[in-house]
C-alpha positions in Angstrom: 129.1 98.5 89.0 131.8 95.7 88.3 130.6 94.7 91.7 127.1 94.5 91.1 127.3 92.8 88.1 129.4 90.1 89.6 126.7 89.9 92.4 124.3 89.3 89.4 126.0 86.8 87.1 126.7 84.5 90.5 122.9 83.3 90.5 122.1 81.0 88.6 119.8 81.5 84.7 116.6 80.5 86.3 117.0 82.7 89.4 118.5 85.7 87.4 115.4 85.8 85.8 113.2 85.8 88.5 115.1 88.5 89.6 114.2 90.6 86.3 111.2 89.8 86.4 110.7 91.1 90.1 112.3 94.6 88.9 110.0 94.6 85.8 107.5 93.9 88.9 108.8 97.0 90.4 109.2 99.6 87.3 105.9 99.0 85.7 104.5 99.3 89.2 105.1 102.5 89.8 104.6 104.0 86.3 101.1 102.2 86.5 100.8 105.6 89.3 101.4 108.1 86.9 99.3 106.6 83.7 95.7 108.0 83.1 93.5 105.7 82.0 91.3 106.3 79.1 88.7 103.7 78.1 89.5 100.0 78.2 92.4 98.5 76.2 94.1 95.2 77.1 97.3 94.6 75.3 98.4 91.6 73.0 101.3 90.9 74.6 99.5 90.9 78.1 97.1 88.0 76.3 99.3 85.9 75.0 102.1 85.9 78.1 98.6 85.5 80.1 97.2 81.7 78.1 100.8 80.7 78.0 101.8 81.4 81.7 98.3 79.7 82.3 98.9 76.8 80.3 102.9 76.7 81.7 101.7 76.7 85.4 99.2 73.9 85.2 101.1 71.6 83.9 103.7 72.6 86.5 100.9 72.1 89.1 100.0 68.4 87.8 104.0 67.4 87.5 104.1 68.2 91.2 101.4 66.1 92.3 102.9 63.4 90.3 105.7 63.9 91.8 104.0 63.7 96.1 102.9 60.3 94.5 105.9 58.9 93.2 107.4 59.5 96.1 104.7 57.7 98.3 105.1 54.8 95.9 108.9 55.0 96.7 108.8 54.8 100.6 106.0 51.9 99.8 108.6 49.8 97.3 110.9 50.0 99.8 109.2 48.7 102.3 108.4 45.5 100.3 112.0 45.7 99.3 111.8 46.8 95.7 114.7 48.3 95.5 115.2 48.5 91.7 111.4 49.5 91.3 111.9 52.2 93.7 115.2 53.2 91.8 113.5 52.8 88.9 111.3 55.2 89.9 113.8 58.0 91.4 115.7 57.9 88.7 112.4 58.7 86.4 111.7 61.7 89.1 115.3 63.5 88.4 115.1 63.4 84.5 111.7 65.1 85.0 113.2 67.1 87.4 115.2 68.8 84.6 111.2 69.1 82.5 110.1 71.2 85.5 113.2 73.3 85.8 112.1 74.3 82.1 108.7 74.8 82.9 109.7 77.1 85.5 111.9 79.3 82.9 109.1 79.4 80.5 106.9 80.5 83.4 109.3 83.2 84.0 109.7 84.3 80.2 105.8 84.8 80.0 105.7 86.8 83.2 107.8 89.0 82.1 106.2 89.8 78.5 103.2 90.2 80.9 104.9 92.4 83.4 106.1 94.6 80.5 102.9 95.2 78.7 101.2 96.8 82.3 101.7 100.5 81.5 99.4 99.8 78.5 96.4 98.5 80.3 93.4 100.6 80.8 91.7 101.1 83.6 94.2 101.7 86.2 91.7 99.1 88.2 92.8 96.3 85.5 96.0 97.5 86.1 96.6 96.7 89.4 94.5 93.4 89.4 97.5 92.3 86.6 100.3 93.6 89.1 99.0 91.7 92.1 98.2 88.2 89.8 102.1 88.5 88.7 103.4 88.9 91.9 101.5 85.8 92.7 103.1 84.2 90.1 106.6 85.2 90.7 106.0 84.4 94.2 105.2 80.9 92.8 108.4 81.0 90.6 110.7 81.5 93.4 109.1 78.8 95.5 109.4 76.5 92.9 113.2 76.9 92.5 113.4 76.1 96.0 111.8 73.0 95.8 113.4 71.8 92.8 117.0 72.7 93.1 117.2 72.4 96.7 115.2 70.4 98.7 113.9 67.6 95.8 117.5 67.6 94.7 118.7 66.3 98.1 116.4 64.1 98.1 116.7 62.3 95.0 120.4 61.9 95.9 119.7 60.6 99.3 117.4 57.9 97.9 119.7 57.4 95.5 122.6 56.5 97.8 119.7 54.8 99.9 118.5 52.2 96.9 122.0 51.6 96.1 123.0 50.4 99.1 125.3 53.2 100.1 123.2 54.7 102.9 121.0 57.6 103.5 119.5 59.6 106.7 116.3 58.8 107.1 115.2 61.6 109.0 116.6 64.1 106.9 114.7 62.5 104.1 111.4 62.9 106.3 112.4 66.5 106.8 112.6 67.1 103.0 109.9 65.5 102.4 107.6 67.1 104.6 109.5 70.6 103.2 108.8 70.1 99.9 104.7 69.2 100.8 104.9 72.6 102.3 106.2 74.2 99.0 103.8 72.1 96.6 100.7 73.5 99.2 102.1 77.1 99.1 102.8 76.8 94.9 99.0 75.4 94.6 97.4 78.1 96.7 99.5 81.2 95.0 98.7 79.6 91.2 94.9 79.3 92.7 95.1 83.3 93.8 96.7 84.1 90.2 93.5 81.9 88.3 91.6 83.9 90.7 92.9 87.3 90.2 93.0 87.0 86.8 88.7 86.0 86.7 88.6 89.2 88.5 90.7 91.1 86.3 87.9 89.5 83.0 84.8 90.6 85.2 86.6 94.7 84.5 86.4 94.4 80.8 82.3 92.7 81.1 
């Protein structure tokens, strides 16, 4: 047990609650098999995790646009040699860096109220559409910790060292780059299968 919890405690508070929210994932899962469903009832706590997860991952959807095209207009500054505009502009990208890291934590919070309130939803059919829409989410979640802390992380230091005159490797800064379009693609089509699960999961209750 000392073991496990040791295991736990070594991941970081955004990934630790990812990870809760996966087992909520998990539990409410497979009590949703052994509720009966009587008539229609959608929980309060389901709503309002559902307009604020909503509300959380479309903003973190626009940040990370803003982000592909900051960092176009960083390769394009350096090539005129506007160094301190393209600083200017990397050092802009890691304080929002820390806004999305928050983002993604309040993301996580609201999936798990949602998560939670499962067992309560009637019709099992509603039930099940709500399951799949948060694993999409949590799916996004996790991918979005990976392009944060890792791979944009890197980067920003690299083109930090870069602007500053202290060097940087180009063609691992190619290979992040192109990672982290990857990620952004993936996060946009998972929070596009939640908006769409989630119309689904409205047309039950009409």
């Amino acid at each position: 047990m000392l073991m496990l919890k040791r295991w736990f405690y070594g991941y970081s508070r955004k990934t630790r609650s990812v990870m809760i929210a996966v087992f909520c994932l998990i539990v409410v899962a497979m009590i949703s098999f052994f509720v009966v469903s009587w008539g229609s009832n959608i929980p309060t706590q389901f709503k309002e995790g559902r307009d604020l997860a909503s509300l959380t991952a479309k903003d973190i959807v626009s940040l990370l646009d803003e982000t592909s095209s900051n960092l176009k207009e960083i390769k394009s500054l350096e090539q005129k040699q506007d160094w301190r505009g393209a600083l200017n502009i990397v050092y802009s990208e890691i304080e929002k860096n820390k806004t999305v890291s928050k983002k993604a934590l309040e993301l996580t919070n609201q999936l798990e109220k949602m998560a939670r309130a499962i067992p309560e939803i009637e019709p099992a059919s509603a039930r099940e559409t709500a399951i799949v829409a948060i694993s999409s989410e949590v799916a996004l979640v996790t991918t979005l910790n990976s392009y944060i802390n890792g791979d944009l992380n890197e980067l920003l230091n690299l083109l930090t060292s870069r602007l500053t005159g202290m060097g940087g490797d180009y063609l691992t800064m190619n290979k992040l780059i192109s990672s982290l379009n990857t990620k952004k693609d993936s996060i946009n089509s998972m929070n596009d299968q939640f908006v769409k699960l989630m119309e689904n999961f409205d047309k039950i209750y009409k």
